[in-house]
C-alpha positions as CSV (number, residue, x, y, z in Angstrom):
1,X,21.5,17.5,30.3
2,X,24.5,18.6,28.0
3,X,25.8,21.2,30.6
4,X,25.3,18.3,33.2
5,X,27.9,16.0,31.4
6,X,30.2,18.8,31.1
7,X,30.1,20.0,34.5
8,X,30.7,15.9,35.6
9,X,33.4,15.4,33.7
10,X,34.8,18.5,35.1
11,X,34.7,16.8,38.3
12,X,36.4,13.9,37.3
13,X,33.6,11.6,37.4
14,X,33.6,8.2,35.0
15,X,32.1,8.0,31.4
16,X,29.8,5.1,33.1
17,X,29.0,7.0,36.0
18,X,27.5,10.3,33.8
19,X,25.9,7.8,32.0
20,X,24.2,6.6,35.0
21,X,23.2,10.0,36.5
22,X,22.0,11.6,33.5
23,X,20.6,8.5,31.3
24,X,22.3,8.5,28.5
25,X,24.6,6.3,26.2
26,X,28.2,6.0,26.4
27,X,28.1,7.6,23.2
28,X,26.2,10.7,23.8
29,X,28.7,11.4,26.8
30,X,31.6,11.5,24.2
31,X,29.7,13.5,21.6
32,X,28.9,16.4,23.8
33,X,32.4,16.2,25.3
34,X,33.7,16.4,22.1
35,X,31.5,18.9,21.1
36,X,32.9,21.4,24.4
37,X,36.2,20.8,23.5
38,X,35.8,21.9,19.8
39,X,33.8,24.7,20.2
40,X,33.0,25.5,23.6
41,X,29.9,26.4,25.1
42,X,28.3,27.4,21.3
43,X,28.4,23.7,20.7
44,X,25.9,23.1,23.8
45,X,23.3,25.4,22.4
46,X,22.2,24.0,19.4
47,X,22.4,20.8,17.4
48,X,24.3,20.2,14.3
49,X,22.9,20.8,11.5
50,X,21.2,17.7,9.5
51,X,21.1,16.7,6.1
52,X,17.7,16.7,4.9
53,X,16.5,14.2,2.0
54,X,17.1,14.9,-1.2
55,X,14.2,17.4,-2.8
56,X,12.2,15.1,-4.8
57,X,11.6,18.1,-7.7
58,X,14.8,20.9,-8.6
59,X,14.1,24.6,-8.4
60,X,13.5,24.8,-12.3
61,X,11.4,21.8,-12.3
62,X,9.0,23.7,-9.7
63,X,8.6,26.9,-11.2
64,X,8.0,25.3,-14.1
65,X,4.8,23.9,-13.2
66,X,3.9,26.8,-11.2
67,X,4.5,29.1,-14.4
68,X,2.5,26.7,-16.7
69,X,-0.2,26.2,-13.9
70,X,-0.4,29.7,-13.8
71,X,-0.4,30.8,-17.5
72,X,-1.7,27.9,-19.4
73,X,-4.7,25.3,-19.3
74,X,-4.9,22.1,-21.0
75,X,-6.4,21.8,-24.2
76,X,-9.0,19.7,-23.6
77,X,-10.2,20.8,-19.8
78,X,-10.5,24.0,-18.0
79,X,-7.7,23.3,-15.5
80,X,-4.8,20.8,-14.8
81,X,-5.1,17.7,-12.2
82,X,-1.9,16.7,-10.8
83,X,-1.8,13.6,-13.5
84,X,-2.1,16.0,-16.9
85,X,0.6,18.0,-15.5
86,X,2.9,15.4,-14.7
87,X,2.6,14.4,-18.4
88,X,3.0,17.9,-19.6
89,X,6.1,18.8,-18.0
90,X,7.8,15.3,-17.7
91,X,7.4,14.1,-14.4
92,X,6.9,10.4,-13.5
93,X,5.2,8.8,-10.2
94,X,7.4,6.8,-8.0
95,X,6.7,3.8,-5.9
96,X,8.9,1.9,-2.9
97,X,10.8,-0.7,-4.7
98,X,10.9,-4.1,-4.0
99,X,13.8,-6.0,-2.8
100,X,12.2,-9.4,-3.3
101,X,14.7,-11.9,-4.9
102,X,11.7,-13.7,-6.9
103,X,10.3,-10.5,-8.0
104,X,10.7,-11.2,-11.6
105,X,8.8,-14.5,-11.3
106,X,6.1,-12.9,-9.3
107,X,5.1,-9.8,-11.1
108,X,4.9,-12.3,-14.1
109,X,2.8,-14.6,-12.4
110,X,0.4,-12.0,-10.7
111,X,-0.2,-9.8,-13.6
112,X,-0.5,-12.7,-16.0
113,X,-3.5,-13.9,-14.1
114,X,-4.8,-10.3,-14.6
115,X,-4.2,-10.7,-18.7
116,X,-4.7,-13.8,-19.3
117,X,-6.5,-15.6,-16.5
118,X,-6.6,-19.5,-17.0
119,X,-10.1,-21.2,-18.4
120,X,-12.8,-23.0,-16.4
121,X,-11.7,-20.5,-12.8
122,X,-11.4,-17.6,-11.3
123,X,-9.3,-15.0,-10.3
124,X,-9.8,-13.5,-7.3
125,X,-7.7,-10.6,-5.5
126,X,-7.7,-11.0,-1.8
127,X,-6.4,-8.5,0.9
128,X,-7.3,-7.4,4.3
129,X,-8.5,-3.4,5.1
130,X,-8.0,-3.8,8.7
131,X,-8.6,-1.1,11.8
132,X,-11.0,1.0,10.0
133,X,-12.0,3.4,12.6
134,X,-15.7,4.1,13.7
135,X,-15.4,8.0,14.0
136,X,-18.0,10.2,15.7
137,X,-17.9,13.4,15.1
138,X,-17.6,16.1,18.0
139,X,-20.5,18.1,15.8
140,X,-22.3,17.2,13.1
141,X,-20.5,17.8,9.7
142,X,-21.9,21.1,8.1
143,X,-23.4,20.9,4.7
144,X,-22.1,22.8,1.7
145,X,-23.2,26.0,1.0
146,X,-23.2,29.0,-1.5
147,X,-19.9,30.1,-0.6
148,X,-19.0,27.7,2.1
149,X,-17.2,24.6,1.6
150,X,-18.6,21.5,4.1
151,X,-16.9,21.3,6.9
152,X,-16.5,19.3,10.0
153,X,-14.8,19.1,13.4
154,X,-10.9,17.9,13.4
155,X,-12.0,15.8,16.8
156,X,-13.7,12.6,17.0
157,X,-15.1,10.3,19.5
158,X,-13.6,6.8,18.6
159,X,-16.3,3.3,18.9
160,X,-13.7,0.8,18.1
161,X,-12.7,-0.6,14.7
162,X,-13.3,-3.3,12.0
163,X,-11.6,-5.4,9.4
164,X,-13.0,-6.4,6.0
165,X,-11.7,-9.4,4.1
166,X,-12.5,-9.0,0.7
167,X,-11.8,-10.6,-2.7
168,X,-12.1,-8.9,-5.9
169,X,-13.2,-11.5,-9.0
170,X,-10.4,-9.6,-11.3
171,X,-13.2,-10.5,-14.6
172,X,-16.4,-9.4,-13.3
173,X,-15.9,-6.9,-11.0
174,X,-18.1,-8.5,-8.3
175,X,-16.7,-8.5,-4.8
176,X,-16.7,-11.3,-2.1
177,X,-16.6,-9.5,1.2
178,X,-17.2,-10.0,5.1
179,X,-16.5,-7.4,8.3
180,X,-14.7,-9.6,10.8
181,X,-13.7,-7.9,14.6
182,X,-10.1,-9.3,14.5
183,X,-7.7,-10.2,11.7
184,X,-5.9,-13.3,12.1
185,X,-5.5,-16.4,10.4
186,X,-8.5,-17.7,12.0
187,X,-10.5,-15.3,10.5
188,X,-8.7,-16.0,7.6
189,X,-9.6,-19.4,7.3
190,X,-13.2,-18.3,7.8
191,X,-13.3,-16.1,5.0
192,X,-11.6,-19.0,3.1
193,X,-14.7,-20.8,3.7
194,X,-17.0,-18.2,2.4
195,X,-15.2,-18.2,-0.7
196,X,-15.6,-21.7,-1.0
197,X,-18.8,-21.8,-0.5
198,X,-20.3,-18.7,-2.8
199,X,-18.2,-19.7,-6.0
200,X,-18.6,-22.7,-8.1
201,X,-17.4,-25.8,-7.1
202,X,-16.6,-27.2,-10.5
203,X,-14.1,-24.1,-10.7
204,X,-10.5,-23.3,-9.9
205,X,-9.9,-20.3,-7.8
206,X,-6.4,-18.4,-8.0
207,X,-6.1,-16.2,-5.0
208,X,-3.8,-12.8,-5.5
209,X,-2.3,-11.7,-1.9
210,X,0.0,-10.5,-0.3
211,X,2.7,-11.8,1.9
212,X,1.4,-10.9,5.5
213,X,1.9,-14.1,8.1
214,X,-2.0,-14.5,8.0
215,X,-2.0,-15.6,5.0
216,X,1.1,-18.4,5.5
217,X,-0.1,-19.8,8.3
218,X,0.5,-23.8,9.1
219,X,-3.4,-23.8,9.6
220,X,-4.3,-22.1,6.4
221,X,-1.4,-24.6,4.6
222,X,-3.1,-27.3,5.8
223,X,-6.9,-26.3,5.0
224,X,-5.2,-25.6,1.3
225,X,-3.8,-28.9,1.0
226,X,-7.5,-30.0,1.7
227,X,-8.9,-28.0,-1.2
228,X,-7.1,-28.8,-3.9
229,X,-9.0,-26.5,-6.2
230,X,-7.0,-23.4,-4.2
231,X,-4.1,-21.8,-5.8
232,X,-2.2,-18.8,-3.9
233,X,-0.6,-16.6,-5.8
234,X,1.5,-14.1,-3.7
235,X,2.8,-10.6,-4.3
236,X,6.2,-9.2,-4.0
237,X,7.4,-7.6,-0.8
238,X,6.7,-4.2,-0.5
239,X,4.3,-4.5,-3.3
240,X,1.0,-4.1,-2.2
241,X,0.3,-1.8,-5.3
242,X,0.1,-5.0,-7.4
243,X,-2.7,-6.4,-5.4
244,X,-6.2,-5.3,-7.4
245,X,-8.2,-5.3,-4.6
246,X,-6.3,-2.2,-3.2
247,X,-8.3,-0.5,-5.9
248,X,-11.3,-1.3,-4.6
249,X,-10.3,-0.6,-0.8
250,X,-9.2,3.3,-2.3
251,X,-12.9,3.7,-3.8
252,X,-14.4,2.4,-0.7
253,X,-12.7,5.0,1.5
254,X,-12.9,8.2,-0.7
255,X,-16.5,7.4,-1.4
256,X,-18.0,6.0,2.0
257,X,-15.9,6.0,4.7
258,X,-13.5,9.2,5.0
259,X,-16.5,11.6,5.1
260,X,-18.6,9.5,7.2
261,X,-19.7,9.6,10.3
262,X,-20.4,6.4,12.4
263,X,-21.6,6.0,15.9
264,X,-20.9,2.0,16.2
265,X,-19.0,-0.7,14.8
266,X,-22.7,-1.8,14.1
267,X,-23.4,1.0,11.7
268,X,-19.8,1.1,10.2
269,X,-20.2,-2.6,9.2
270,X,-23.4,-1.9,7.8
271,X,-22.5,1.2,5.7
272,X,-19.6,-1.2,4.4
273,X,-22.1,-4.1,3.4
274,X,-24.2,-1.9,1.7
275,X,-21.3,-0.6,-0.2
276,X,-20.6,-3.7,-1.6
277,X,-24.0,-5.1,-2.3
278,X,-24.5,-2.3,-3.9
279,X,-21.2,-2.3,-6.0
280,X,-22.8,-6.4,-6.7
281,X,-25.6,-4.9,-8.4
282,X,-24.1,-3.5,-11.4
283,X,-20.2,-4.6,-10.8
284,X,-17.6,-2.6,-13.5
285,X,-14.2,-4.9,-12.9
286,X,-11.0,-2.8,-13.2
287,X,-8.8,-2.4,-15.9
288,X,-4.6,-3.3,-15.7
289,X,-2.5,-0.7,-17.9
290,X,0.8,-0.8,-18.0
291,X,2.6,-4.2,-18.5
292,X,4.9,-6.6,-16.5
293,X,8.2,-5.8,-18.5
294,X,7.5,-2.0,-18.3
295,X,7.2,-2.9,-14.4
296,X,10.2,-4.7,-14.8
297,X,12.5,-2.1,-16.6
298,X,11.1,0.3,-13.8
299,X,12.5,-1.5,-11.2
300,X,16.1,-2.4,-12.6
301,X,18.5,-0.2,-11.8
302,X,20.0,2.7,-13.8
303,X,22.4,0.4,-15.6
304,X,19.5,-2.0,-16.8
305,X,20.8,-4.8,-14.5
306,X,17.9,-6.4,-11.6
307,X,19.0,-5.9,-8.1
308,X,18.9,-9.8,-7.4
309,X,20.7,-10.8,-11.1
310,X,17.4,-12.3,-11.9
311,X,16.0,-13.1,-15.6
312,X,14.4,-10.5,-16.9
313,X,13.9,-12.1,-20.1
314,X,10.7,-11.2,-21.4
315,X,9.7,-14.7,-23.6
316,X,7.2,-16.4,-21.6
317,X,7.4,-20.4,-21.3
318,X,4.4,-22.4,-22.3
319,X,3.5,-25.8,-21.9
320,X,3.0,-27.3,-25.2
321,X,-0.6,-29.2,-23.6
322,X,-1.5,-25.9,-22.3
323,X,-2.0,-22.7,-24.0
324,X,-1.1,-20.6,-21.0
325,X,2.4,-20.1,-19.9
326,X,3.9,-22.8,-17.4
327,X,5.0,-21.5,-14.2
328,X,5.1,-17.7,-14.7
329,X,2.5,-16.4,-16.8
330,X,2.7,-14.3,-20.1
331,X,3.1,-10.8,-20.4
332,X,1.0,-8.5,-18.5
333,X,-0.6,-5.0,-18.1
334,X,-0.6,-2.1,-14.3
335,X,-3.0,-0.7,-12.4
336,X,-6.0,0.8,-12.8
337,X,-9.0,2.3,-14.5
338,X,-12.5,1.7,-14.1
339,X,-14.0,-0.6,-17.0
């Protein structure tokens, strides 16, 4: 293609009429052109160089956990998991930030209701684990051996996939959940339903989601307004890490789903249900750790200033008839051990 647009112009042939033979952009015809005239037919055989992103770890940072992985243990355990190690040579996790102009009011709100969840309701943390893949197998998985790792085939015959609306009650652990074929806000508003009906109806419900069009929806507005005992609470953008119920959606994969093999959407639903009835049985609620103004501070910028020019202030207001705070709750704790 490149020597094409060389050879064309050559001929005397029109920017717009290379671009026509050889289907490219006005712009790529001038790049290679420019490219022969500055340095000749070298610049046809190989592209320029690109800057790569920016190593996440420096040379002396690396071989410094290589040394101390190789030379050293940690005092209390007979080898270092990627978490120890971060805290013994200094490294921290990272996470997309958000860009969302409320997202001061929102991590207050959210993680507030994890804290310090108002009396007489509940808190429940909703989400959506959709296309979750029914994967056969080419061969059955072999077991583990003395010696031998398990194994099991890279290639997979695909039966279709499922969604599972869940939501997490943030207090006791137990989880609300139903397999659905298709995710949209119809289903939604099912699932809405279900709530309604297996919680108390004497009882608020706060629901913790995130901002996916589903859950916006004119329909589901409406069947809000006509349950006034409903309270959204919604996430910031990009911020699906502040959602509990991801928690829960993590333990379900690692300990049913990425191993398993499943030969319908019949037996992957089922295998789901009986993950969370029995998680019902004896439900352990997870813990938040780290608070909202720690969240906060991570996400201003290096000179201490938010993105937005939001508040940051961390005094909470409170509304003198109600203990909790009005508006944006008080201060917080993130994500997640196991009770």
């Amino acid at each position: 293609m490149r020597a094409r647009i060389i050879l064309l112009s050559g001929k005397g042939l029109g920017t717009m009429t290379i671009a026509r033979r050889v289907g490219k952009s006005k712009r790529a015809m001038w790049r290679w052109q420019n490219r022969f005239r500055a340095e000749g037919m070298d610049g046809l055989l190989h592209d320029k160089t690109r800057p790569g992103r920016q190593p996440p770890l420096s040379s002396d940072q690396v071989r410094t956990v290589v040394e101390k992985t190789l030379r050293e243990v940690p005092a209390d355990a007979t080898h270092w998991s990627t978490r120890t190690m971060a805290r013994a040579v200094g490294l921290g996790k990272t996470f997309k930030m958000s860009r969302d102009p409320a997202f001061v009011d929102k991590v207050r709100d959210v993680v507030g209701l994890y804290l310090n969840p108002p009396e007489h309701a509940l808190v429940l943390s909703v989400d959506e684990k959709s296309q979750i893949q029914a994967l056969e197998r080419t061969q059955e998985p072999l077991p583990m051996t003395m010696g031998h790792p398990a194994t099991r085939t890279h290639d997979y015959t695909r039966h279709g996939t499922t969604t599972l609306f869940a939501a997490l009650d943030v207090k006791s652990g137990r989880v609300i959940g139903r397999c659905m074929m298709r995710h949209r806000h119809q289903e939604f508003l099912r699932f809405l339903a279900t709530i309604d009906r297996e919680t108390p109806a004497h009882l608020a419900v706060h629901l913790i989601a995130d901002n996916y069009a589903t859950h916006k929806h004119p329909t589901v507005r409406r069947w809000l307004a006509r349950h006034p005992r409903f309270h959204m609470h919604f996430t910031p953008t990009s911020a699906s890490w502040l959602n509990m119920v991801e928690r829960l959606f993590a333990e379900l994969t690692s300990k049913r789903l990425r191993r398993g093999v499943f030969r319908s959407i019949v037996e992957l639903q089922a295998t789901i249900n009986r993950y969370l009835r029995d998680r019902n049985r004896a439900p352990k609620p997870f813990i938040w750790t780290k608070s909202a103004d720690t969240i906060i501070r991570k996400q201003n910028g290096p000179k201490g200033t938010f993105p937005h020019g939001q508040n940051t202030s961390t005094t909470p207001s409170y509304d003198i008839k109600n203990p909790m705070p009005s508006g944006s709750y008080a201060s917080s704790a993130c994500l997640l051990d196991a009770a």
